[in-house]
N, C-alpha and C positions, 0 to 999 in steps of 0.2 A: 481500591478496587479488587474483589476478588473473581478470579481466572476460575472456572467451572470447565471440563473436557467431558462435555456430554449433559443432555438434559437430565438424566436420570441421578445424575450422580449431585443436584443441585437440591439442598435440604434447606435453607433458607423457610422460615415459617412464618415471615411477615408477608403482606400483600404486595401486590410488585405492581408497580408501571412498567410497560413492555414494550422496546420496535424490535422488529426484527430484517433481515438482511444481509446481503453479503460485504456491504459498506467496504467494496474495495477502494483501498487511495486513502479515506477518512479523510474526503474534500471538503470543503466550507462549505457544501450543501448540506451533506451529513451531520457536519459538525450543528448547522442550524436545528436540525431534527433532534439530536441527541442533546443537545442544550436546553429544549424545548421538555425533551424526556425529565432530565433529571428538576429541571423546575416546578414539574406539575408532579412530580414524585414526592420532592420537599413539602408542597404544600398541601400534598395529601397525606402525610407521611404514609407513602411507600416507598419501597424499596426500588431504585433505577434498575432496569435489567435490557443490556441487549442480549440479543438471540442471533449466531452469524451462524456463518456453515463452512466447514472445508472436511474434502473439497469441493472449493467453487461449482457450486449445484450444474453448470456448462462444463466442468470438465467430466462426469460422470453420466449426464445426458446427452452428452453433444460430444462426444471424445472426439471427432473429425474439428471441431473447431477448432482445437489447438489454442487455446484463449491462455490470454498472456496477461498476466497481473500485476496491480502497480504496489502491489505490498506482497512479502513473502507473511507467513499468519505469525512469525515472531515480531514481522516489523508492525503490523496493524494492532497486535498485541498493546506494545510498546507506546505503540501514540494514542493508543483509547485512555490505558492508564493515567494520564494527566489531564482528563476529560470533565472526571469528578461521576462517575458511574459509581453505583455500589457492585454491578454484578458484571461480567461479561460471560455467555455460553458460547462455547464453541461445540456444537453438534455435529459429529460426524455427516456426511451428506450420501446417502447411498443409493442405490436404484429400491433397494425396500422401503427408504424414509420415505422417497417421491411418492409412495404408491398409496399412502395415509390418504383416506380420504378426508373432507374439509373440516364435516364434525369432527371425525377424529384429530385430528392435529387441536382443532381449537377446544373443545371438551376432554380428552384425555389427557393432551400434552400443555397446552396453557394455560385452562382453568385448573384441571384438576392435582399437575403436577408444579408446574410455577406457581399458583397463586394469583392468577392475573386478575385487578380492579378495573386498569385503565390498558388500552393498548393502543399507541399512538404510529399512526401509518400513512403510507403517502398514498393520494386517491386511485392511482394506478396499481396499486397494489396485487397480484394475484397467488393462490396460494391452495392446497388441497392436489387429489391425484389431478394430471393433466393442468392444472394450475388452472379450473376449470370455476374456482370460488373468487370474490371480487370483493370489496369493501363493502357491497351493502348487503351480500353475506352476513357478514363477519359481523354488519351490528346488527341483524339478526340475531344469529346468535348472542351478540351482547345482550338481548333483552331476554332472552330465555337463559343463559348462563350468568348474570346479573355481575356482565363487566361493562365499562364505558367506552366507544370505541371515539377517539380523536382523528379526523382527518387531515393531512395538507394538505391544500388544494392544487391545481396547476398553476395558480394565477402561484401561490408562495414558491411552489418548484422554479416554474421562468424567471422569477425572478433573479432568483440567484443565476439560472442556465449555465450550469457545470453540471459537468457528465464525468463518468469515469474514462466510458467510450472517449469525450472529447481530449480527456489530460493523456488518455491512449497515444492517440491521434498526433497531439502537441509534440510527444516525448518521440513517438518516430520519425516525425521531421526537423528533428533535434531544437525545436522552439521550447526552449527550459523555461523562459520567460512566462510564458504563457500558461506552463505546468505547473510551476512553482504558484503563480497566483492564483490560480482552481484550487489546489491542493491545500493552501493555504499554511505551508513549510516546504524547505528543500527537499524535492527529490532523492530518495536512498539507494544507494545499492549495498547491501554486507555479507560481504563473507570472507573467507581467509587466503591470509596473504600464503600462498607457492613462489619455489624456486621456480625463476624461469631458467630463459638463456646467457642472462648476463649481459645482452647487447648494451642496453642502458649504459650501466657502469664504464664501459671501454669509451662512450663519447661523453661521458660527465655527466650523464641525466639519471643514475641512477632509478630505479620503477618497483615499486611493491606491485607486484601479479596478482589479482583478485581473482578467488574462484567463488564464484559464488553456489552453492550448491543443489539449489533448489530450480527445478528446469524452468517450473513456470513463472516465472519472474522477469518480467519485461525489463529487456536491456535496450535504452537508446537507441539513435541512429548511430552510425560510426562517425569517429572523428574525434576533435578536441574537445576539453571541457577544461574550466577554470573547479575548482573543487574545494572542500574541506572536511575534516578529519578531528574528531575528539579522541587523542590516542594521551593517555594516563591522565587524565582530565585536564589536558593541554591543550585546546587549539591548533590547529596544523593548514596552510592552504599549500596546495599545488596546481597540478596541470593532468590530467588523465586522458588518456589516447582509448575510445574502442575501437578494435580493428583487427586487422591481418597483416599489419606493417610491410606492406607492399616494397618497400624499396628496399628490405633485405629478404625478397621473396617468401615471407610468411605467408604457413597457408592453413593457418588455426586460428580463429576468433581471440584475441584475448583482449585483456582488461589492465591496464596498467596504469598507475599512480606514479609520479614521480613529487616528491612532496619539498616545501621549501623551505629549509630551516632544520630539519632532520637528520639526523643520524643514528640511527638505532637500527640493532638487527628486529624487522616484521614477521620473522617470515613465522606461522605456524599461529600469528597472532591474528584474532578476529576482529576487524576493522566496519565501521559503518562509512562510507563515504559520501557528501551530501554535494549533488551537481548546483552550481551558483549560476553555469554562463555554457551558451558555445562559442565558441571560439571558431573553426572552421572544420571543413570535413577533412576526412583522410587524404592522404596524397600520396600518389608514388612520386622520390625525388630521382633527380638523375643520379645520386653518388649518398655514399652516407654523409660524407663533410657538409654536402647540403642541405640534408635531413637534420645536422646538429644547427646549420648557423638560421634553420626553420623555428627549431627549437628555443634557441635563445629570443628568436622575436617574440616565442609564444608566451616564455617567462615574462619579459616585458609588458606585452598587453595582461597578461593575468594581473600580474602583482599592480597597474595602473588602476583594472578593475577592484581589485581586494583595495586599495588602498580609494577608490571612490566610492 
């Protein structure tokens, strides 16, 4: 698969099969659509192309919504790649891109500049300034710009009924169970491991500190998580706490791993960590001795889940 940073910079001279989208999550509904893409690519020989945007066309429209995403664009990157796409765009998303009207986005920038034969979309689709153009636009335009337009329907959408909104939803009332199965892989959070405070280490739970860099990156509900970790192409499970660690009056959000089988210094090292379970939510304890001997129960039920 090759990575494209902008439609203009995509030189590609074969005809192209096209969706487009912001395919946050790359949940098994997407993944149906995009499976669908590259099949009818194959058999047409054209070339598979998505078309995404960051950023997220609601962060630059709608900047009070404060929209929280289930992939930072390295991690959606990442999981397109083993998709079997030939192309992925990522187009900057700006208040001048909105303002293309319908032809122009689909005759200037699809036909003329992608190559587009086929462009496969879902019936709800909307697109141009105001987002004021609709699918039966757009085969329209197909018959006058002599491309093929594919539709999903709602009946293939329901089917599936995954949303990003809903894996949103799942992952704030820490239901992993339910995210992970939409999503159709674990849950990620990555970013790098920081010095904390060292509390860890003094009650024996040692913790790699995640910071993750990117704001809009939806983090969980607070509390426990069972976890795992590819760190030197080794497998790793632990126990991960989000929180404010209430019982030694923290008053900072963090993120910490405590990992099981580990001994390495992390720190400065970029880590993907992938949520498996909750376990329960945050607690203040009355003492730290009972914050550790909380701890050991948690190891316990983790390692019974990793080991079922």
């Amino acid at each position: 698969m090759v990575t494209v940073q902008g439609i203009s910079k995509f030189k590609n001279k074969l005809p192209t099969a096209i969706t487009i989208g912001t395919f946050d999550g790359v949940h098994i509904g997407h993944r149906q659509i995009l499976q669908r893409l590259i099949n009818n690519a194959k058999e047409a020989n054209l070339n598979s192309v998505l078309v995404t945007f960051f950023p997220h066309p609601r962060m630059v429209l709608q900047k009070e919504s404060n929209i929280k995403l289930l992939n930072t664009l390295d991690e959606k990157i990442e999981i397109l790649r083993d998709l079997g796409l030939d192309y992925i765009i990522v187009h900057p998303f700006t208040k001048e891109f909105s303002r293309l009207s319908a032809i122009e986005f689909v005759r200037d920038i699809l036909v003329n500049q992608l190559k587009a034969k086929k462009i496969i979309i879902g019936y709800d689709h909307r697109f141009g300034r105001n987002r004021n153009a609709n699918i039966n636009d757009l085969i329209t335009f197909g018959n006058t710009l002599d491309f093929e337009v594919e539709e999903i329907s709602a009946q293939e959408v329901d089917e599936v009924s995954v949303s990003s909104t809903k894996i949103r939803t799942a992952l704030e009332e820490a239901d992993i169970t339910t995210a992970n199965s939409y999503l159709g892989y674990a849950f990620m959070l990555t970013g790098t491991v920081q010095k904390g405070k060292g509390l860890g280490r003094q009650i024996a739970f040692p913790t790699a500190n995640l910071k993750i860099a990117e704001s809009y990156k939806l983090i969980p509900k607070n509390g426990v998580y069972v976890v795992r970790s590819r760190i030197d192409e080794k497998v790793y499970h632990g126990m991960m706490n989000i929180g404010f660690n209430p019982t030694v009056e923290g008053t900072e959000k963090s993120i910490e791993v405590h990992f099981f089988d580990l001994d390495q210094d992390l720190y400065d090292k970029k880590i993907k960590v992938e949520l498996l379970h909750h376990l329960r939510d945050e607690h203040k304890f009355d003492s730290v001795e009972e914050l550790k001997l909380q701890l050991l129960k948690d190891k316990q039920a983790s390692l019974a889940i990793i080991t079922n």
